[in-house]
C-alpha positions in Angstrom: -33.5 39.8 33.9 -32.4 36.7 31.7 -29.7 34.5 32.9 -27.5 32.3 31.8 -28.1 28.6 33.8 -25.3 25.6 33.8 -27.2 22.7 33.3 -24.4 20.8 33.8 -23.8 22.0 37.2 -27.9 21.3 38.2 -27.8 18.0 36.3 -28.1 15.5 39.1 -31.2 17.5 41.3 -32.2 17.9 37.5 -32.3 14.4 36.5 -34.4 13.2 39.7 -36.6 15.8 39.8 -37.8 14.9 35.9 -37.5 11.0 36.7 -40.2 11.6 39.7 -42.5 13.7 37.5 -42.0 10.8 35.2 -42.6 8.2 37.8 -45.6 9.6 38.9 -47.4 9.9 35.0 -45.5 6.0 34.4 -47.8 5.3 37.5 -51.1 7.2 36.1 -50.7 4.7 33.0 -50.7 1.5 35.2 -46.9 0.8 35.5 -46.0 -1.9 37.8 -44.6 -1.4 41.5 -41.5 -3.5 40.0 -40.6 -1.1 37.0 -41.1 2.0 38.7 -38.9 0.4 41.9 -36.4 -0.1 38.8 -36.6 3.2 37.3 -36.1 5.2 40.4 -32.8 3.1 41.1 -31.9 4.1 37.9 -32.4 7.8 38.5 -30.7 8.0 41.4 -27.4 5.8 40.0 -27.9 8.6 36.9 -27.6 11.3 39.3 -25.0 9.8 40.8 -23.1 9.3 37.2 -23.7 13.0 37.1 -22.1 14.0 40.5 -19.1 11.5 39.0 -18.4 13.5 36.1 -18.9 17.0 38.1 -16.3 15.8 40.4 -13.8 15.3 37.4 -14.5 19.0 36.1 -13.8 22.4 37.8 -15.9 24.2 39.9 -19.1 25.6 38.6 -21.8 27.7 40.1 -24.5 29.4 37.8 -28.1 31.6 38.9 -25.7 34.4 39.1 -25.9 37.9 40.0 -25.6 40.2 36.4 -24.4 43.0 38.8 -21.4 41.1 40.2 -20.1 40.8 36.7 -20.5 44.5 35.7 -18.5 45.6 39.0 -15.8 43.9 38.2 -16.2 41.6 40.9 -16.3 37.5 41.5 -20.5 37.1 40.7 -22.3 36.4 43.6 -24.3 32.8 42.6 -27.3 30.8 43.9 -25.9 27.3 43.0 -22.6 26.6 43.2 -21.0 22.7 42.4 -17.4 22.6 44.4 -16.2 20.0 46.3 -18.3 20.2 49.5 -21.2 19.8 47.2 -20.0 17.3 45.8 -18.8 15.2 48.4 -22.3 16.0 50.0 -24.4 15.2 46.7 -22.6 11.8 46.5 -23.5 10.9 50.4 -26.9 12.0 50.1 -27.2 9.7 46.7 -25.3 7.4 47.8 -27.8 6.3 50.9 -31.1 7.1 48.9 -30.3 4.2 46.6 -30.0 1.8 49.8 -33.6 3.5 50.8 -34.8 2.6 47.5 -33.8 -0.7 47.8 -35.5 -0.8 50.8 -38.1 0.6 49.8 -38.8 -2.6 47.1 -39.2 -5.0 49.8 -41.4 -2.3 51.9 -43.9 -1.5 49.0 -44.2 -5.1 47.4 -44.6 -6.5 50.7 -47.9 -8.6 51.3 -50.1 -6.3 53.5 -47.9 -3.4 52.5 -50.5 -1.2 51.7 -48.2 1.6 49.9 -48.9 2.9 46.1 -46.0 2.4 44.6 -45.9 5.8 42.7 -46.5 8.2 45.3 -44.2 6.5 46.9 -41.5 6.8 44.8 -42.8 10.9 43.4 -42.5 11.6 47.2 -39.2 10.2 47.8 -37.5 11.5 44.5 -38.8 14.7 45.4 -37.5 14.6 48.5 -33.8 14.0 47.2 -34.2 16.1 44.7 -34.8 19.2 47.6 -31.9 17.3 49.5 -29.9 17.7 46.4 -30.1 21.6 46.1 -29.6 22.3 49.6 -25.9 21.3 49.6 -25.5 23.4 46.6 -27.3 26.3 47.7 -25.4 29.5 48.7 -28.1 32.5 49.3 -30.8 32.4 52.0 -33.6 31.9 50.0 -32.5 29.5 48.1 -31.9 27.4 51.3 -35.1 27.8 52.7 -37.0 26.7 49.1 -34.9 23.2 48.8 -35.2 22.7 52.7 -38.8 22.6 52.0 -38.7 20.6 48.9 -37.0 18.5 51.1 -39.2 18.6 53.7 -42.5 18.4 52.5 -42.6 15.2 50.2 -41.3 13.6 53.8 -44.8 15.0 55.6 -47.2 12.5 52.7 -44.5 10.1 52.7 -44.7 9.3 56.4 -48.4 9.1 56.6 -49.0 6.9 53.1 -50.4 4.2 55.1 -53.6 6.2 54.8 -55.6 3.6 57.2 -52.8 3.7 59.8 -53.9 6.0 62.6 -49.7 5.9 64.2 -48.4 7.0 60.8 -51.1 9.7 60.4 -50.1 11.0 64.2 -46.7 11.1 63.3 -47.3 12.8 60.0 -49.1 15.5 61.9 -46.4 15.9 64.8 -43.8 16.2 62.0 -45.4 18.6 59.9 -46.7 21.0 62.6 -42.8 20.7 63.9 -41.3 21.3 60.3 -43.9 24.5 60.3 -43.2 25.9 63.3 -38.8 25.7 62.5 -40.1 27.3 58.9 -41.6 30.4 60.3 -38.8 30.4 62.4 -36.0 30.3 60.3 -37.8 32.6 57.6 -37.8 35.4 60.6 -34.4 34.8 61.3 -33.7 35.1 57.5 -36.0 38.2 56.9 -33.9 39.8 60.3 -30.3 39.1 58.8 -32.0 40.6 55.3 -32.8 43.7 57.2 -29.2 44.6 58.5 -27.1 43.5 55.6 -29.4 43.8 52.7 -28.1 41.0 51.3 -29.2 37.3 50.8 -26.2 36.1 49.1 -23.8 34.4 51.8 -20.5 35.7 50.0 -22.3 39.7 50.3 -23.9 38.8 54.2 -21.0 37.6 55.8 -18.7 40.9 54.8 -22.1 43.3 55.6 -22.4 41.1 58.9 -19.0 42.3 59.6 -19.7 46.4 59.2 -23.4 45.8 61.3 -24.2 49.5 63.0 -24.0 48.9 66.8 -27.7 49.5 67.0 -29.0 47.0 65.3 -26.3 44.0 66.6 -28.9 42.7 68.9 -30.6 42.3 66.1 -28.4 40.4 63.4 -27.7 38.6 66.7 -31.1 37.2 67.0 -31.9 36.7 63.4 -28.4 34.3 63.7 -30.0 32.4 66.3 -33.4 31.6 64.8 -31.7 30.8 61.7 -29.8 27.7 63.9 -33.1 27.1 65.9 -34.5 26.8 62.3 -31.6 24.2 61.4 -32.6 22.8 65.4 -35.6 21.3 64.0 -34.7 19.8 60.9 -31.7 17.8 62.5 -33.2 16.5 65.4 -31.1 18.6 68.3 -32.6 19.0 72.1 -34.7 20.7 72.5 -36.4 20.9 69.5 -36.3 16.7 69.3 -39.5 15.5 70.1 -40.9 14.8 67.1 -38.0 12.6 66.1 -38.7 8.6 68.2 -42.6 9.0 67.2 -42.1 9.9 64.0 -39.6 6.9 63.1 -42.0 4.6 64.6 -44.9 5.2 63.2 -43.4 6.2 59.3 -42.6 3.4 57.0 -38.6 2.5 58.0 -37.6 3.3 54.6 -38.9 6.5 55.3 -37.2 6.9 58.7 -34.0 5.3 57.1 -34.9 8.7 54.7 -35.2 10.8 57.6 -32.1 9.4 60.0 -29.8 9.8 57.2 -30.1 11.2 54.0 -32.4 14.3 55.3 -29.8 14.7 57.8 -27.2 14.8 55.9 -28.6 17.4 54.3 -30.0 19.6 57.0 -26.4 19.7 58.4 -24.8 20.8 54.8 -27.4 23.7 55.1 -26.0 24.6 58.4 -22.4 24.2 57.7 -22.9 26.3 55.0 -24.8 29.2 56.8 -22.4 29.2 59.7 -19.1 29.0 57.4 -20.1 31.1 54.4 -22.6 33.6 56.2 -22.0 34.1 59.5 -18.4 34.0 60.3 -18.6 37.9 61.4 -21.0 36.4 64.6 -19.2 33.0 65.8 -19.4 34.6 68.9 -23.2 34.1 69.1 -23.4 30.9 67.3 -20.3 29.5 68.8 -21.5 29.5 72.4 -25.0 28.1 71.2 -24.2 25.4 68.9 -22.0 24.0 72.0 -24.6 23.9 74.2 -27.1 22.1 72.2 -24.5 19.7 71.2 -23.9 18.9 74.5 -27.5 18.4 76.0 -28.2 17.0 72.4 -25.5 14.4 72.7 -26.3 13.7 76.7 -30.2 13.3 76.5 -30.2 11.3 73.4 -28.0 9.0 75.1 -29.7 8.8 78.0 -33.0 8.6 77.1 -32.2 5.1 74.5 -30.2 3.5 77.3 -34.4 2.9 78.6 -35.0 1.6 75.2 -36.4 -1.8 74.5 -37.8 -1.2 70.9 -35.5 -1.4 68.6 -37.0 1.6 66.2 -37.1 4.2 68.7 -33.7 3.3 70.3 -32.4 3.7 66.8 -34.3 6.8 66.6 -32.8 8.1 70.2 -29.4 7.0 68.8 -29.8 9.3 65.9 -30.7 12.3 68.4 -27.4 11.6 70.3 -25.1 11.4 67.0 -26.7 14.5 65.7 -24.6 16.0 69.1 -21.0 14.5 68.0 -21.7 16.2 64.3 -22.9 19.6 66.4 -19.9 19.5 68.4 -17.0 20.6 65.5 -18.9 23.8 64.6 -19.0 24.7 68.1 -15.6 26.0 67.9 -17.0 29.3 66.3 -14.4 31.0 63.9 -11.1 29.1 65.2 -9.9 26.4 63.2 -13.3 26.5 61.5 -12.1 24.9 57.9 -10.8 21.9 60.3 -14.2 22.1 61.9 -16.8 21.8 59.0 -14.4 19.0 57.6 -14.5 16.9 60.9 -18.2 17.4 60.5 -18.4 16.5 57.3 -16.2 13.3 58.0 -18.7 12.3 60.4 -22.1 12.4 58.3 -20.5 11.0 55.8 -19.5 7.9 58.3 -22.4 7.7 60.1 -25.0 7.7 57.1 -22.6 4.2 55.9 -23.5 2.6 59.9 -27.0 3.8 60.2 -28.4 3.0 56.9 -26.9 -0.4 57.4 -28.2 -0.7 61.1 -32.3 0.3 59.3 -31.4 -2.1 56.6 -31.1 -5.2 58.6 -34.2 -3.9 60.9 -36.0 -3.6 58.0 -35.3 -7.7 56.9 -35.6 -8.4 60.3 -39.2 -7.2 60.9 -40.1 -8.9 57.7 -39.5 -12.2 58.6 -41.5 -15.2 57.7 -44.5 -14.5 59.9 -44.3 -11.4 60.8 -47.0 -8.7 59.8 -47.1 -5.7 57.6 -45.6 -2.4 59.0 -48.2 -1.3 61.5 -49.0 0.6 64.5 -47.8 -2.0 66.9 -45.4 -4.0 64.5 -43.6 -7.1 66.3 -40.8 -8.2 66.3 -39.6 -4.7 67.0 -38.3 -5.3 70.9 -34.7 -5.9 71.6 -35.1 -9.3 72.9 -36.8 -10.4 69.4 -32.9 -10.4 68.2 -31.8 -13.0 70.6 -30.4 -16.0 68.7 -30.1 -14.2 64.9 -26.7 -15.5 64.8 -27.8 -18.8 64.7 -30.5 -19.1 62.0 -29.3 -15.9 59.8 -24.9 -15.5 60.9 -24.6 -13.0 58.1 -26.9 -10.8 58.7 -26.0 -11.1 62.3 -22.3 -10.6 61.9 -23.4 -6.9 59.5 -25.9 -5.8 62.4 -23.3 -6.2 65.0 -20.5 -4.6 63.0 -22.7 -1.4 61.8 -23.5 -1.5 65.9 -19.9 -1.5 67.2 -18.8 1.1 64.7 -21.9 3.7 65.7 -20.4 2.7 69.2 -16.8 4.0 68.4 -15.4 0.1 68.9 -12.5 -2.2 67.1 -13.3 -3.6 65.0 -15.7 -0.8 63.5 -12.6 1.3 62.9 -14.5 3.8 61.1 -16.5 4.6 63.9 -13.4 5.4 66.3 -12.1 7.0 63.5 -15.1 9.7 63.6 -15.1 10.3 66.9 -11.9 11.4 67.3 -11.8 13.6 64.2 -15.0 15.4 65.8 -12.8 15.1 68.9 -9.7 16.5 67.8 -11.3 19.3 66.0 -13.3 20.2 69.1 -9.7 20.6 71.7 -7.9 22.3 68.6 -10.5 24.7 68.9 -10.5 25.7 72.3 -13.7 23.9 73.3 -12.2 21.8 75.9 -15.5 21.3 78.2 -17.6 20.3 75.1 -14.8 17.2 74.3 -15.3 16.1 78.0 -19.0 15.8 77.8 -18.6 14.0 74.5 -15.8 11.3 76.2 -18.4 10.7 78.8 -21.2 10.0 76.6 -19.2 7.5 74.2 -19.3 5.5 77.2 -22.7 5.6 78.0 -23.6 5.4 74.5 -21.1 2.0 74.6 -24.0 0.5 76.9 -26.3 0.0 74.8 -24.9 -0.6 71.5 -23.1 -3.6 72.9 -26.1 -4.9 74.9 -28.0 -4.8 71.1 -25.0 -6.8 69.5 -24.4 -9.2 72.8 -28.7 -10.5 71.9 -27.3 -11.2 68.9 -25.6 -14.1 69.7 -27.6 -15.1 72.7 -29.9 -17.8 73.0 -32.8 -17.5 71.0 -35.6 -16.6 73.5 -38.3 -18.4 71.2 -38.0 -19.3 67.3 -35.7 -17.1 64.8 -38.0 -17.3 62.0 -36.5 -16.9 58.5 -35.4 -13.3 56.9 -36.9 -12.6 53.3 -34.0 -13.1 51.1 -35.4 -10.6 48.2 -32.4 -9.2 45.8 -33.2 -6.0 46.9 -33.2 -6.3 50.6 -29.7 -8.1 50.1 -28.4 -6.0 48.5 -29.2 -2.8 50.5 -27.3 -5.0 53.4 -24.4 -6.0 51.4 -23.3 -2.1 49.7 -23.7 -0.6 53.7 -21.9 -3.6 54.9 -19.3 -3.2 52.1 -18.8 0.5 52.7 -18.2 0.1 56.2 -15.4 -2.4 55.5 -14.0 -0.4 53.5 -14.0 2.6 55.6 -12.7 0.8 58.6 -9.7 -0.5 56.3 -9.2 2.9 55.1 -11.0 5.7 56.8 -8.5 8.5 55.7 -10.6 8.4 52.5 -13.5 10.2 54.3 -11.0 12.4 56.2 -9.1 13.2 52.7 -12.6 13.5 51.0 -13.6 16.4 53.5 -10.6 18.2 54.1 -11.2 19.5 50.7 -14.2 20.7 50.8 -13.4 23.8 52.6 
């Protein structure tokens, strides 16, 4: 079978999958940490260009099906480049520059201990994966680039080869990321069985004409498919992994995780759930609000005992993954209105988190302070006391990326994405599921406030100075830029995904 392929429509996963093949020989030929730091920023800001000029065009899909032509029929297609790929390929590229900006600062740090060209192979790799998985529209195709996503992430987390808490957490996360594969690929190879299809345009209408017999069966293989998706975003009970994993990785590499791989893991799911399984939102309905729910609750609960500022960001991450669950929830009513209030709120929350690792990262490389470790310090809460006064800017970023992950003026943006996720959650009957998220914005208030309040307290011992690197500054600046201007104008985001469905 020979098939046509738009390379137009796989140019950005294209370009960064060729620029980290290229990064890695650069590297091989003794290419310094500083170029090839330069030449992956300018892969991504290519593949950005790319998304750019998609965005002007129409919509294009290509790996098509020969036999959908010849019937007469719309083809049935592997890749496909509309708007909700588009708005998703732009987050997803959009953060991964700020975590290679990072990423500058973590590798040429003294101590550092990170090759350069690995480093930047892995992560390209990574987006690359990321990439193709908003695009992707059969099963398999899904599962590959949810690998490719995941798998650079496994070497990146542990390339501090000598560092016996990053190889723990590499081990935790890859035997977690095996464990939802198998998973998901049984749920996949189930929903196979009874529609015969893999293409989500052919399961959802087989879905819908399922013998009674074998429902129980499409039922289940719906449900490991989510328990699949479970893993990869982080949702209780299939969390764990998630606090020691961002501890003991490098933080650009948890910024990777918290955000961009996020991101990306919940385009996969809103895809599956809108595109495939509409026919069953009576099995995935009920389960996605539950695990919203004691996502949301437990996350919340658990970083109100936080006093390290990693693994309350990482317990903070757990809870938002609930607010993003909570749309979906609504099963087939209103579900355009749902998916775009999810969407609304990645795209929102990657602009607050990245800028909340961003200043953590600066922060723990202060003047003094040692290379990313197993027991890093100035990692506890109370090490902020007093940044206001030595470093205000920085300060004033941290607590405004802070308030808006809280929901609080003047973080507009982060009100703003609440109740979207809010409002979409009542409209769709799921009245009990908007209660429990009211009461957890408050508890979740707790703690983002008591963060910002250290802030501007007196300085428990000596603020030491930040590193004032190009690169680190400007990470902070774009994510404290784009949350300006989404708190000016947050209808952008709103606009931005009510057109992707």
């Amino acid at each position: 079978m020979i098939q046509s392929i738009d390379y137009a429509a796989i140019a950005p996963p294209l370009i960064v999958a060729v620029a980290a093949i290229g990064l890695l020989l650069a590297d091989a030929f003794g290419a310094s940490a500083r170029l090839l730091g330069a030449a992956s920023c300018g892969a991504v800001g290519a593949a950005l260009a790319a998304v750019a000029a998609l965005a002007a065009g129409d919509r294009r899909a290509t790996f098509c099906l020969p036999e959908g032509l010849r019937a007469g029929g719309p083809p049935s297609c592997s890749y496909v480049t509309d708007d909700f790929t588009l708005v998703f390929q732009g987050v997803v590229l959009l953060a991964a520059l700020v975590v290679v900006l990072l990423s500058l600062e973590e590798i040429t740090a003294p101590g550092a201990r990170l090759p350069a060209g690995e480093f930047h192979f892995l992560l390209l790799a990574a987006i690359a994966g990321a990439l193709t998985l908003v695009a992707a529209r059969d099963l398999v195709l899904l599962v590959v680039a949810l690998e490719t996503l995941s798998l650079p992430v496994f070497a990146l987390v542990a390339l501090r080869r000598r560092d016996g808490v990053a190889t723990e957490a590499a081990l935790k996360l890859f035997l977690v990321s095996v464990t939802s594969t198998a998973v998901m690929l049984l749920g996949v190879s189930l929903v196979y069985g009874v529609t015969g299809a893999m293409h989500l345009d052919r399961v959802a209408p087989a879905l819908e004409r399922v013998p009674g017999e074998l429902e129980p069966v499409a039922a289940l293989g719906v449900v490991l498919v989510l328990a699949g998706f479970a893993f990869k975003i982080a949702a209780v009970p299939f969390h764990f992994w998630a606090p020691d994993v961002y501890q003991g990785a490098p933080l650009p590499v948890a910024a990777f995780l918290s955000v961009v791989s996020k991101a990306a893991a919940f385009a996969g799911l809103a895809i599956v759930v809108a595109l495939g399984l509409p026919a069953y939102a009576h099995v995935w309905g009920p389960v996605l609000a539950v695990l919203a729910a004691v996502t949301m609750t437990a996350g919340n609960l658990v970083a109100l005992r936080q006093r390290s500022a990693i693994r309350l960001l990482a317990w903070s991450s757990i809870a938002q993954s609930g607010y993003m669950l909570a749309p979906l929830a609504v099963g087939d009513r209103r579900l355009p209105e749902a998916v775009a209030a999810t969407v609304a709120y990645v795209a929102i929350y990657a602009v607050m988190n990245i800028g909340a690792f961003a200043v953590v990262i600066g922060f723990r490389r202060r003047a003094g302070a040692p290379p990313a470790g197993p027991a890093p310090a100035w990692d506890s809460l109370d090490d902020y006391r007093g940044l206001a006064r030595r470093h205000p800017g920085t300060a004033a970023a941290m607590a405004f990326f802070l308030i808006c992950l809280a929901g609080l003026p003047p973080g507009v943006m982060g009100l703003f994405a609440k109740i979207v996720v809010f409002r979409a959650t009542v409209a769709g009957g799921v009245t009990w599921l908007a209660v429990v998220m009211a009461v957890n914005t408050v508890i979740g208030l707790y703690y983002y406030l008591a963060w910002a309040a250290r802030l501007f307290a007196a300085p428990a011992g000596r603020v030491g100075p930040m590193p004032r690197t190009p690169a680190l500054r400007a990470a902070i600046a774009a994510a404290a830029a784009g949350a300006l201007v989404l708190s000016a104008a947050p209808q952008l985001v709103l606009q931005a995904a009510s057109a992707t469905m």
